[in-house]
Chimera marker file (.cmm) of the C-alpha trace (Angstrom):
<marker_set name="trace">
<marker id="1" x="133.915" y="199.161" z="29.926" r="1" g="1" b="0" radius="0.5"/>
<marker id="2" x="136.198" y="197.114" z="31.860" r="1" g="1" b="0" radius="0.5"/>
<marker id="3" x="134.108" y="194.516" z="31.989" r="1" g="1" b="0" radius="0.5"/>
<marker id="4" x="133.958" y="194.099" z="28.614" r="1" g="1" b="0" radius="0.5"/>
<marker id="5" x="137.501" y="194.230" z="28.706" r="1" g="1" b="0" radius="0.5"/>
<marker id="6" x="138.542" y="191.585" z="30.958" r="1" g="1" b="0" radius="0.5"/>
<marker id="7" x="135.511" y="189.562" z="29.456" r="1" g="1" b="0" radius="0.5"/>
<marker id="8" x="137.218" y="189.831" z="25.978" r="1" g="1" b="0" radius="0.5"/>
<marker id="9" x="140.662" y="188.910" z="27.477" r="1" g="1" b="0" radius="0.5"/>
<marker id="10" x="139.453" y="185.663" z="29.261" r="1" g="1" b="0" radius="0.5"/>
<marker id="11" x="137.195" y="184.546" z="25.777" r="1" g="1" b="0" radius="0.5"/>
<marker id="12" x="140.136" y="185.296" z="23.727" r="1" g="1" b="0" radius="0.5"/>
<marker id="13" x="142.429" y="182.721" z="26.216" r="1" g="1" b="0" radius="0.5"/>
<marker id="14" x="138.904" y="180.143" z="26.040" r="1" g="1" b="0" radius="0.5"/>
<marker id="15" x="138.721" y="180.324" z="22.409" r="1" g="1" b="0" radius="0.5"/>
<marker id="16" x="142.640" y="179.931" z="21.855" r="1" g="1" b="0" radius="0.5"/>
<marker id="17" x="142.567" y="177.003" z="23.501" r="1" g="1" b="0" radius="0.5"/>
<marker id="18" x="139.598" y="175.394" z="21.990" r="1" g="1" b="0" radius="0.5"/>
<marker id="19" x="141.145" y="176.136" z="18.650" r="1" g="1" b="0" radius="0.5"/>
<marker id="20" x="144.489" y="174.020" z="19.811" r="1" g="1" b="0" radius="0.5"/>
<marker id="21" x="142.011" y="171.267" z="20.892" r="1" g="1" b="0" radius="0.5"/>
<marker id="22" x="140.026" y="171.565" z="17.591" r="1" g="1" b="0" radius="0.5"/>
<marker id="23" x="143.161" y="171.251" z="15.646" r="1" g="1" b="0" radius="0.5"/>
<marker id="24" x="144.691" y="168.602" z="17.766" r="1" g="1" b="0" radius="0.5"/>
<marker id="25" x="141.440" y="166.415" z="17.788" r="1" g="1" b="0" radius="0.5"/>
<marker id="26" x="141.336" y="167.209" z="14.024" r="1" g="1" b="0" radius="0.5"/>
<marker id="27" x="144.883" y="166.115" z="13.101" r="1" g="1" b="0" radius="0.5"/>
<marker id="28" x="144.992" y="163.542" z="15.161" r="1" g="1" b="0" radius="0.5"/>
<marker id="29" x="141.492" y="162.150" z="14.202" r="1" g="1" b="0" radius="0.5"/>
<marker id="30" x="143.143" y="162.086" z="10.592" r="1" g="1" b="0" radius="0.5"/>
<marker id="31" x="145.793" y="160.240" z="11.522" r="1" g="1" b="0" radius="0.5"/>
<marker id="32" x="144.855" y="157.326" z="13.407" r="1" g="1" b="0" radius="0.5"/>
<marker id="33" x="143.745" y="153.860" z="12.221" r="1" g="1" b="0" radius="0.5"/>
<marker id="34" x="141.957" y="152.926" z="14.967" r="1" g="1" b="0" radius="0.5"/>
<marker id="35" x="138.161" y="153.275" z="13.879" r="1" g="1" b="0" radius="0.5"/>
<marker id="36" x="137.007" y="154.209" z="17.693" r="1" g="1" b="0" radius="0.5"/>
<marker id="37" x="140.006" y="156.461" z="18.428" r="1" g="1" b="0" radius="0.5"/>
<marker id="38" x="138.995" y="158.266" z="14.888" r="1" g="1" b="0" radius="0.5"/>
<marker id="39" x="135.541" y="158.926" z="15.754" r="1" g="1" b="0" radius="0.5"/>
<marker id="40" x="135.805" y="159.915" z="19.408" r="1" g="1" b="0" radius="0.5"/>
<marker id="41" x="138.636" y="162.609" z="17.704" r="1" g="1" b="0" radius="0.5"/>
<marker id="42" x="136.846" y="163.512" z="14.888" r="1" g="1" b="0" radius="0.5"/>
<marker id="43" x="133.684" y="164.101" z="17.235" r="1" g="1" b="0" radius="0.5"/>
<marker id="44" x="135.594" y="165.569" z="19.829" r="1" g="1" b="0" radius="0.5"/>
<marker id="45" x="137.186" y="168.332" z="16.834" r="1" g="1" b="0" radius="0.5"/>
<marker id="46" x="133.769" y="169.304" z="15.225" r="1" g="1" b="0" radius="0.5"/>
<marker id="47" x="132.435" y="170.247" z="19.207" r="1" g="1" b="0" radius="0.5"/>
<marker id="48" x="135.322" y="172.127" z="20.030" r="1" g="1" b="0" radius="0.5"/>
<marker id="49" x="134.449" y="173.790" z="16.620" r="1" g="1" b="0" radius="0.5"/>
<marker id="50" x="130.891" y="175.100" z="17.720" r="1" g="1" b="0" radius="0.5"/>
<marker id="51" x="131.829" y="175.835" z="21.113" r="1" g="1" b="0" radius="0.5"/>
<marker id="52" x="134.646" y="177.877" z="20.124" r="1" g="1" b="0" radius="0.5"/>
<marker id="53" x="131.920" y="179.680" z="17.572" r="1" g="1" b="0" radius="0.5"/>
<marker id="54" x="129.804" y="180.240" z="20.707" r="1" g="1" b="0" radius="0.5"/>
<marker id="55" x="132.167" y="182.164" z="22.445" r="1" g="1" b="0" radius="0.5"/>
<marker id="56" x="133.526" y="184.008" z="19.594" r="1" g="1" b="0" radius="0.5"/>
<marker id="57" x="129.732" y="184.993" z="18.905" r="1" g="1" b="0" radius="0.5"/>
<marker id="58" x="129.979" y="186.128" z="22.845" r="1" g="1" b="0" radius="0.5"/>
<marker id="59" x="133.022" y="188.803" z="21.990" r="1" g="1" b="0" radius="0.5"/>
<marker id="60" x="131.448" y="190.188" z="19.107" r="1" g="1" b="0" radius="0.5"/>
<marker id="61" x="128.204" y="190.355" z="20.902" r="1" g="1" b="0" radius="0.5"/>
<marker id="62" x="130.774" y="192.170" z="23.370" r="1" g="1" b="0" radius="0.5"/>
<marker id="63" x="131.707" y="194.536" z="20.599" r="1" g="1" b="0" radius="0.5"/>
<marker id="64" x="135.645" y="193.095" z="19.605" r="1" g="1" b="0" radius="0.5"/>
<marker id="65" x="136.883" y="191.022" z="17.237" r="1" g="1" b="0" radius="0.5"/>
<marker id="66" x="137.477" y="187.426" z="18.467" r="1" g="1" b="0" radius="0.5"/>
<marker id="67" x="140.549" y="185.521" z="18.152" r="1" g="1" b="0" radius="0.5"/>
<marker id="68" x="140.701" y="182.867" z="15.221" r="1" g="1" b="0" radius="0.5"/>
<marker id="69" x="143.796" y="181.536" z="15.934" r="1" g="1" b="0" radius="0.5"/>
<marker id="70" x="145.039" y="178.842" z="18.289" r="1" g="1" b="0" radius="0.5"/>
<marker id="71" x="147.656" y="179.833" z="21.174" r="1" g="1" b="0" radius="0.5"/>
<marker id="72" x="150.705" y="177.982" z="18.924" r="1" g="1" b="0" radius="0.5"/>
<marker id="73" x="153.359" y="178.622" z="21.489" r="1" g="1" b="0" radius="0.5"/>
<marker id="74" x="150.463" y="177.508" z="23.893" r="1" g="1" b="0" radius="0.5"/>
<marker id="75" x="150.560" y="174.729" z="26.845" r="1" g="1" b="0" radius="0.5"/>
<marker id="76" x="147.710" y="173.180" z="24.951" r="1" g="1" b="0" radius="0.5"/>
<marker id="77" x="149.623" y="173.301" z="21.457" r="1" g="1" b="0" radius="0.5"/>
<marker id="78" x="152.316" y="171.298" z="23.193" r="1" g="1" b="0" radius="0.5"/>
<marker id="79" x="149.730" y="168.890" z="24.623" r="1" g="1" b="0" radius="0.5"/>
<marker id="80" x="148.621" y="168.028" z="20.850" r="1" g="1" b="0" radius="0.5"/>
<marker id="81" x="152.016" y="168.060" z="19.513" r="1" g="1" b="0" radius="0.5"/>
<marker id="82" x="152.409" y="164.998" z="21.895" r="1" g="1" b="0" radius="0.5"/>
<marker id="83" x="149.061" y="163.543" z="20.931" r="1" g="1" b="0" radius="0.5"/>
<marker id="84" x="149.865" y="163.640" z="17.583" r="1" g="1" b="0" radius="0.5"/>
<marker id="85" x="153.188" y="162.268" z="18.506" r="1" g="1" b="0" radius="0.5"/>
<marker id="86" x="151.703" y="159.242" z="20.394" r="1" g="1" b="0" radius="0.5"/>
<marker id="87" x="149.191" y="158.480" z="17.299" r="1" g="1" b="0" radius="0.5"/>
<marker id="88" x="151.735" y="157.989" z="15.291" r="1" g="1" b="0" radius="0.5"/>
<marker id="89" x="153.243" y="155.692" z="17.602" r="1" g="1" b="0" radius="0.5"/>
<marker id="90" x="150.057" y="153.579" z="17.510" r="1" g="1" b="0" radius="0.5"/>
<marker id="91" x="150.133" y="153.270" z="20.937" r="1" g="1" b="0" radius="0.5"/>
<marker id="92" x="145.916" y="152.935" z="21.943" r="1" g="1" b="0" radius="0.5"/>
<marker id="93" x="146.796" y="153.764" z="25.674" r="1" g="1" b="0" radius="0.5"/>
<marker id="94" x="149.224" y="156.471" z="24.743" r="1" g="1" b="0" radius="0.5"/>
<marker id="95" x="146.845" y="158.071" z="23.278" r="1" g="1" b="0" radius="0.5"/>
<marker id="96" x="144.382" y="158.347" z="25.509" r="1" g="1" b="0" radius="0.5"/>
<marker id="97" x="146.950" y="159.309" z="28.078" r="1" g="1" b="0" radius="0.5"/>
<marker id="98" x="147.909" y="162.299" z="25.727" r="1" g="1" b="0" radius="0.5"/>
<marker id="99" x="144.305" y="162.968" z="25.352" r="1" g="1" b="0" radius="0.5"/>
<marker id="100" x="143.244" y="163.028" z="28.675" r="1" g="1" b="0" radius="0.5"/>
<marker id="101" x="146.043" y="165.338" z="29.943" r="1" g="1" b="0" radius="0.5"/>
<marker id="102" x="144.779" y="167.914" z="26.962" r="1" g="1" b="0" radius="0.5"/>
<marker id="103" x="141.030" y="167.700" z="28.530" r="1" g="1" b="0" radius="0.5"/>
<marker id="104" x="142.223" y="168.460" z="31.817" r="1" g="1" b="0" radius="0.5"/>
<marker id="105" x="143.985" y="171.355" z="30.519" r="1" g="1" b="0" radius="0.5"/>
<marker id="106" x="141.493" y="172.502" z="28.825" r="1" g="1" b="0" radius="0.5"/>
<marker id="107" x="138.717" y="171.663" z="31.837" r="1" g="1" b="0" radius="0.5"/>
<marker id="108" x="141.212" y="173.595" z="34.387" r="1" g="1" b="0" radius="0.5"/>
<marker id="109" x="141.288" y="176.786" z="31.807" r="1" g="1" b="0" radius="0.5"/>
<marker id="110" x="137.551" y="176.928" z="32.126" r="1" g="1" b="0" radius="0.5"/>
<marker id="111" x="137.303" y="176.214" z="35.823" r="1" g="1" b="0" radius="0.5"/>
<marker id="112" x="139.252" y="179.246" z="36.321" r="1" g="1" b="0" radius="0.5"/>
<marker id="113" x="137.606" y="181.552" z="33.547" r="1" g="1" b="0" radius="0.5"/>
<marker id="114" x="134.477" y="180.839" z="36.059" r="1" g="1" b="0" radius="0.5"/>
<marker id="115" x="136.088" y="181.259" z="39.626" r="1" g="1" b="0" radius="0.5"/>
<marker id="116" x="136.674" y="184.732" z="38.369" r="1" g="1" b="0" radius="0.5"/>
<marker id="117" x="134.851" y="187.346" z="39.831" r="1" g="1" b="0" radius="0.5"/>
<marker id="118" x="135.887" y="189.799" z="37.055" r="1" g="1" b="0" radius="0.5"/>
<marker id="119" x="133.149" y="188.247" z="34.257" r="1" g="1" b="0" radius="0.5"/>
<marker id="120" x="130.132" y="189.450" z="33.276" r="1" g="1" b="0" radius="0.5"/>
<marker id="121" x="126.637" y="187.529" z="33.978" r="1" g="1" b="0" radius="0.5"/>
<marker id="122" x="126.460" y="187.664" z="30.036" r="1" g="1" b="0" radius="0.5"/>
<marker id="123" x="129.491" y="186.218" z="29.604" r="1" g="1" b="0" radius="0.5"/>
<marker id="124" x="129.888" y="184.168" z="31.962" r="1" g="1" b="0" radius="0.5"/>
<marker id="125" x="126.358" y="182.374" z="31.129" r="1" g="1" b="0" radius="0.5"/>
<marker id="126" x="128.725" y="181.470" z="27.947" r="1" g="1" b="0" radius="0.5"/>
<marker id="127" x="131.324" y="180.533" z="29.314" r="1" g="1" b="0" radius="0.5"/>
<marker id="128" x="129.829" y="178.181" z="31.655" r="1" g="1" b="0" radius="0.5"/>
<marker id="129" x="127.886" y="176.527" z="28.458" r="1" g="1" b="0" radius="0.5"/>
<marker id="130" x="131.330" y="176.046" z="26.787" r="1" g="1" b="0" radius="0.5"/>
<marker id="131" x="132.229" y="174.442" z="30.061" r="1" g="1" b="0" radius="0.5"/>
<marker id="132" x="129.371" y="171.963" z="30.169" r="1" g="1" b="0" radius="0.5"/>
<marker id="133" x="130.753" y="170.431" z="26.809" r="1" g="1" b="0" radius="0.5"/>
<marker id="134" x="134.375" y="170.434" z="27.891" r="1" g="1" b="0" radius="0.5"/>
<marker id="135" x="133.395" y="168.984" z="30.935" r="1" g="1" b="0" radius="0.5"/>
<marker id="136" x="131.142" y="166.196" z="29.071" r="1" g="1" b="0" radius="0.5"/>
<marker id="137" x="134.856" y="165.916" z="26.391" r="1" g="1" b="0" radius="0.5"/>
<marker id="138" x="136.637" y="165.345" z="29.245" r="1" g="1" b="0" radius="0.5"/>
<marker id="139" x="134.135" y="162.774" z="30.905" r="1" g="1" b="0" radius="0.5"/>
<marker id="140" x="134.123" y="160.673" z="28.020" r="1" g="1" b="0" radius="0.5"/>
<marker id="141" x="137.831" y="160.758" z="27.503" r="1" g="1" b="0" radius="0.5"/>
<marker id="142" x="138.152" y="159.189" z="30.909" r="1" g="1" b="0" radius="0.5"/>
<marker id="143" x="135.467" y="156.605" z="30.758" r="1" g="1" b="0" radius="0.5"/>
<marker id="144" x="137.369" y="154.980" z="27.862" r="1" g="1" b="0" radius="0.5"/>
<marker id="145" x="140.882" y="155.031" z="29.693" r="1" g="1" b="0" radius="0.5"/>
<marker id="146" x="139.352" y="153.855" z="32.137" r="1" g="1" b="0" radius="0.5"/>
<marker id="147" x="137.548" y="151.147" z="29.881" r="1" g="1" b="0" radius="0.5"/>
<marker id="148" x="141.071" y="150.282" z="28.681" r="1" g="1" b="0" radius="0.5"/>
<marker id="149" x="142.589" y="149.647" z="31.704" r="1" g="1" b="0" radius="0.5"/>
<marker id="150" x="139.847" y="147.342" z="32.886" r="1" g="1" b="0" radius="0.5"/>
<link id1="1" id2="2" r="1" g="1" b="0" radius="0.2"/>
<link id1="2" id2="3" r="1" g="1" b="0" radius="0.2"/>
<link id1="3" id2="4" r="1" g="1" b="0" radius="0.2"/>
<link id1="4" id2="5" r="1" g="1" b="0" radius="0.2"/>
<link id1="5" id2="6" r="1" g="1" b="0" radius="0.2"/>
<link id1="6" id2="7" r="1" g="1" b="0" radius="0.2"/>
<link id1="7" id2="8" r="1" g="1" b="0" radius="0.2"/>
<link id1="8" id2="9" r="1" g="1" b="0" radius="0.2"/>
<link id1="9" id2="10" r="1" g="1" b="0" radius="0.2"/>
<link id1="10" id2="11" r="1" g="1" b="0" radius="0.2"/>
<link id1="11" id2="12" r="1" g="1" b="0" radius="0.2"/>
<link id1="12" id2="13" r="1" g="1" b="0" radius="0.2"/>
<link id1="13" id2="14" r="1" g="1" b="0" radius="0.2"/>
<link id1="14" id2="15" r="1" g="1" b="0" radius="0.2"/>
<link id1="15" id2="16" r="1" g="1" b="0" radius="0.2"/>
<link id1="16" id2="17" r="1" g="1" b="0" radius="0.2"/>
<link id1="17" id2="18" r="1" g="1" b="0" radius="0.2"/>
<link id1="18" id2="19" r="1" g="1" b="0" radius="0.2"/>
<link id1="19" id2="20" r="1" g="1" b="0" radius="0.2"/>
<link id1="20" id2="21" r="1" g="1" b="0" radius="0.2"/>
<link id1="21" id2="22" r="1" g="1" b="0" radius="0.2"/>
<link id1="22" id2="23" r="1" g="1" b="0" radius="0.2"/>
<link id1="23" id2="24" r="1" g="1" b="0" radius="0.2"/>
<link id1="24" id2="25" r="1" g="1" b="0" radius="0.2"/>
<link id1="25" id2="26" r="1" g="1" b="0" radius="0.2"/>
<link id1="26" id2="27" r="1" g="1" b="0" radius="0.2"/>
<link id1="27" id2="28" r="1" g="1" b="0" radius="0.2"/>
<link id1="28" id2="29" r="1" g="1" b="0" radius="0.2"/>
<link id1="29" id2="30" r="1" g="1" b="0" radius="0.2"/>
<link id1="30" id2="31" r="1" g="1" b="0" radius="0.2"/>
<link id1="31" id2="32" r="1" g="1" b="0" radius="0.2"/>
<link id1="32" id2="33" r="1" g="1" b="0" radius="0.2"/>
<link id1="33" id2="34" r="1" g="1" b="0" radius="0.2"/>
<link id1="34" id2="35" r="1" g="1" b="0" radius="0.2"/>
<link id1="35" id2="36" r="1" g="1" b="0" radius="0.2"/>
<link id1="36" id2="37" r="1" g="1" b="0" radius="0.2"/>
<link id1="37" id2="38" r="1" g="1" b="0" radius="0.2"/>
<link id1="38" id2="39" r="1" g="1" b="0" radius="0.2"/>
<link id1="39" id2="40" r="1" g="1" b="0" radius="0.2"/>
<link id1="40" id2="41" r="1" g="1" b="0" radius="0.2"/>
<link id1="41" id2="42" r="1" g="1" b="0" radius="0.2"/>
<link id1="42" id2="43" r="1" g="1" b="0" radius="0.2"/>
<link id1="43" id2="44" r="1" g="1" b="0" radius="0.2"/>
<link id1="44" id2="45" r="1" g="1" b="0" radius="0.2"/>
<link id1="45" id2="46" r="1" g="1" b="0" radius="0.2"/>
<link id1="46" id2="47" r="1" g="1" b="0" radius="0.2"/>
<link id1="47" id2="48" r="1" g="1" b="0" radius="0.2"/>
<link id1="48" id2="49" r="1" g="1" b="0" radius="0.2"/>
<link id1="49" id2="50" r="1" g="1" b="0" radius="0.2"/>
<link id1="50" id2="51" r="1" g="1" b="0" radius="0.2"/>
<link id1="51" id2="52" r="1" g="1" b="0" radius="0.2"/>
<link id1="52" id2="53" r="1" g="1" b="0" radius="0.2"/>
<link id1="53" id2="54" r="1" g="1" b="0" radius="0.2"/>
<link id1="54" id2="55" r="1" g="1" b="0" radius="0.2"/>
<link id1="55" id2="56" r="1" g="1" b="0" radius="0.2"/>
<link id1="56" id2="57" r="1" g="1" b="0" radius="0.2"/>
<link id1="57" id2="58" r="1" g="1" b="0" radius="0.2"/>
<link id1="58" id2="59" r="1" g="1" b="0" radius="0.2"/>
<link id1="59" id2="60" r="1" g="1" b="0" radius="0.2"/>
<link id1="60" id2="61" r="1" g="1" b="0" radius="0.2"/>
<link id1="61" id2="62" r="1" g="1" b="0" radius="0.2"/>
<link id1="62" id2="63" r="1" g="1" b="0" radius="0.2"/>
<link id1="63" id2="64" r="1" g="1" b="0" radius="0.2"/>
<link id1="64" id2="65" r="1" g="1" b="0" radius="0.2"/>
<link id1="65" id2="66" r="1" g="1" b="0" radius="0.2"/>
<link id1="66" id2="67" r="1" g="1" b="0" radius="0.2"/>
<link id1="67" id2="68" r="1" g="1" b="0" radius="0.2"/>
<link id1="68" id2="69" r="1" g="1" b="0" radius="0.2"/>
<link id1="69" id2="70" r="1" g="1" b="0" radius="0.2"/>
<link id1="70" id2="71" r="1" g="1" b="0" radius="0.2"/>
<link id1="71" id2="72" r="1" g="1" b="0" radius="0.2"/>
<link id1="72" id2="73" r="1" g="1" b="0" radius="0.2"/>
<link id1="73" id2="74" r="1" g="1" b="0" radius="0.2"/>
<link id1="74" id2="75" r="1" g="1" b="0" radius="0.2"/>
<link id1="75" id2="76" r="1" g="1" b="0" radius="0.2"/>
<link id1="76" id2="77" r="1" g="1" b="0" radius="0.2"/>
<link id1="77" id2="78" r="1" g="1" b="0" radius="0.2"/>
<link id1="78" id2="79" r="1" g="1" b="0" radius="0.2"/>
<link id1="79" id2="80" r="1" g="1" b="0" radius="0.2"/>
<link id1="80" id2="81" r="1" g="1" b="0" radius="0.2"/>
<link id1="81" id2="82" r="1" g="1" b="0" radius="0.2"/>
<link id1="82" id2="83" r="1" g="1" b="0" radius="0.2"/>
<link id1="83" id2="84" r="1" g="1" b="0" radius="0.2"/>
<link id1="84" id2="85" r="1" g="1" b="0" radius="0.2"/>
<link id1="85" id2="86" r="1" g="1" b="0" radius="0.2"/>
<link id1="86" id2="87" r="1" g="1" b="0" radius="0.2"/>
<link id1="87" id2="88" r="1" g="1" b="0" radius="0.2"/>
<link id1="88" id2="89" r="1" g="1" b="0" radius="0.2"/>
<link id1="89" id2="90" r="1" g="1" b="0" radius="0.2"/>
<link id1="90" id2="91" r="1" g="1" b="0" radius="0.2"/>
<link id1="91" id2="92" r="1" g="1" b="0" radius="0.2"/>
<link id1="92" id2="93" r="1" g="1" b="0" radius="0.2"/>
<link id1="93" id2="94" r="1" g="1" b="0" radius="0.2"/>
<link id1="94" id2="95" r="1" g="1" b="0" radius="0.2"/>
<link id1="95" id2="96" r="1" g="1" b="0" radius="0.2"/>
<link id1="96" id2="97" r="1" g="1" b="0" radius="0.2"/>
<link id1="97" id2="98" r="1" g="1" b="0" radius="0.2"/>
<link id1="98" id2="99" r="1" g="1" b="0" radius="0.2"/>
<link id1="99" id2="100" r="1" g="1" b="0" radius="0.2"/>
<link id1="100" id2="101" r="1" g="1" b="0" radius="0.2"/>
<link id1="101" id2="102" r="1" g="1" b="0" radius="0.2"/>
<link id1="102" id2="103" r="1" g="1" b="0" radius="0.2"/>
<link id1="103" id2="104" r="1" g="1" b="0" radius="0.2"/>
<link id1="104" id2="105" r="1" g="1" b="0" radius="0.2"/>
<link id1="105" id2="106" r="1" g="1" b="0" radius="0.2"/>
<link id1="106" id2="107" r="1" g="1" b="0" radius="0.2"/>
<link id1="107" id2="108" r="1" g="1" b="0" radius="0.2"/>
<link id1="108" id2="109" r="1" g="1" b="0" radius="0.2"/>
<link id1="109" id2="110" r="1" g="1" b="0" radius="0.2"/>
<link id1="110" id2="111" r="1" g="1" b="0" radius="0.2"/>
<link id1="111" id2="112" r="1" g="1" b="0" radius="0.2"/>
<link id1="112" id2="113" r="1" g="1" b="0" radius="0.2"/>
<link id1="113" id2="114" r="1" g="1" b="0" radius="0.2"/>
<link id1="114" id2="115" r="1" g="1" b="0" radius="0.2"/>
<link id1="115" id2="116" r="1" g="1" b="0" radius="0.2"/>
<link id1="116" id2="117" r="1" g="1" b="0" radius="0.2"/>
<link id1="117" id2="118" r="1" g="1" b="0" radius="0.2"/>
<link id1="118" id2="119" r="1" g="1" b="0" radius="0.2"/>
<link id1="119" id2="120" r="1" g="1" b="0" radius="0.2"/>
<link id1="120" id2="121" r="1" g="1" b="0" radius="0.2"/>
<link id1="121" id2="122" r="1" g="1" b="0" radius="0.2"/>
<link id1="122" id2="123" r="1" g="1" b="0" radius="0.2"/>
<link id1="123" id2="124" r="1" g="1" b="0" radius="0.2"/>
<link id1="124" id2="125" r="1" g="1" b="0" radius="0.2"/>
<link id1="125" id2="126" r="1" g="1" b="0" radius="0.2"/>
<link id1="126" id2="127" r="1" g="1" b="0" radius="0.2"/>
<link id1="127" id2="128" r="1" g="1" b="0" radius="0.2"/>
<link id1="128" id2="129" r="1" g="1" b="0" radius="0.2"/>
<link id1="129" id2="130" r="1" g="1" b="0" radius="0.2"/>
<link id1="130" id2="131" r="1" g="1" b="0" radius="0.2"/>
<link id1="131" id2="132" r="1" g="1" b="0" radius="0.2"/>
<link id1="132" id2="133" r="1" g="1" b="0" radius="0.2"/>
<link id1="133" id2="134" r="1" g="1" b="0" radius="0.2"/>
<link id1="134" id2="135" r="1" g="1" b="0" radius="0.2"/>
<link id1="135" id2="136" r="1" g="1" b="0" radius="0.2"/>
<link id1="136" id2="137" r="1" g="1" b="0" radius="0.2"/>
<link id1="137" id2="138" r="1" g="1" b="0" radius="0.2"/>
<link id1="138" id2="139" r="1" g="1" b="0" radius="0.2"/>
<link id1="139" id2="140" r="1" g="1" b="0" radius="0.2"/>
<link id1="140" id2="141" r="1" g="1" b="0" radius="0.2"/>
<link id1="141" id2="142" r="1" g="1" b="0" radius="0.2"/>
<link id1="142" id2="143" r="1" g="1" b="0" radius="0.2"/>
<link id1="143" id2="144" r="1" g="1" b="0" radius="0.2"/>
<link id1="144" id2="145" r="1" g="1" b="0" radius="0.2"/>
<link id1="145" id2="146" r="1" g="1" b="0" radius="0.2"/>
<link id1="146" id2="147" r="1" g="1" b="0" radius="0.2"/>
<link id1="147" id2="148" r="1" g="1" b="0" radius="0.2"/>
<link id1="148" id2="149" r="1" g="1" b="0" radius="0.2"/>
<link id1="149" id2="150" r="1" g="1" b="0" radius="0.2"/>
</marker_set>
């Protein structure tokens, strides 16, 4: 079905990018001395874990294999690349610049998967409970910038 098609193609993009995040979060979470920095990354890399799960439990619910990789030559890869840069620069509000540029990213990429018109109801019921944790990711991430600039 083509449905099923373009479903696969937009979960594919979603889980991609969650798998950069995951891996960004992850390596950075490892890297960083700062105890709240670690936690909020370490957090943030275990729920971009299970959300990715959930929508690669959506495309083989759709019938396809999902994608277990992370885009690599991806926007999002570059966006952890400098995270990772900026932790080990030990620069706090670096950091949470890096990090909140990734969430956007990452927020925008879902915003779009839903303003298709293209999706499923299926599907897009799971994409739009991925979004609700990105969107909760990305709400945190700014409350503490914005914590750190008070």
């Amino acid at each position: 079905m083509l449905g099923d098609s373009d479903d696969n193609t937009v979960l594919d993009t979603l889980v991609a990018t969650l798998t950069d995040s995951d891996n960004g979060y992850g390596d950075s979470g490892e890297n960083i001395e700062d105890g709240r920095l670690k936690q909020l990354f370490l957090e943030s890399a275990e729920e971009r874990a299970r959300v990715a799960e959930d929508l690669r439990a959506e495309v083989r619910r759709l019938g396809a294999d999902p994608n277990d990789d992370g885009s690599l030559a991806g926007k999002t890869h570059q966006v952890f690349l400098d995270l990772k840069a900026a932790v080990t620069g030990r620069d706090d509000k670096a950091i949470i610049n890096e990090v909140e540029r990734g969430e956007d990213y990452l927020k925008e990429k879902f915003e779009t998967a839903l303003a298709s018109d293209s999706l499923s109801a299926e599907t897009r019921g799971a994409i739009d409970r991925a979004a609700q944790s990105v969107r909760k990711g990305h709400d945190k991430v700014s409350q503490m910038k914005h914590a750190m600039e008070a």
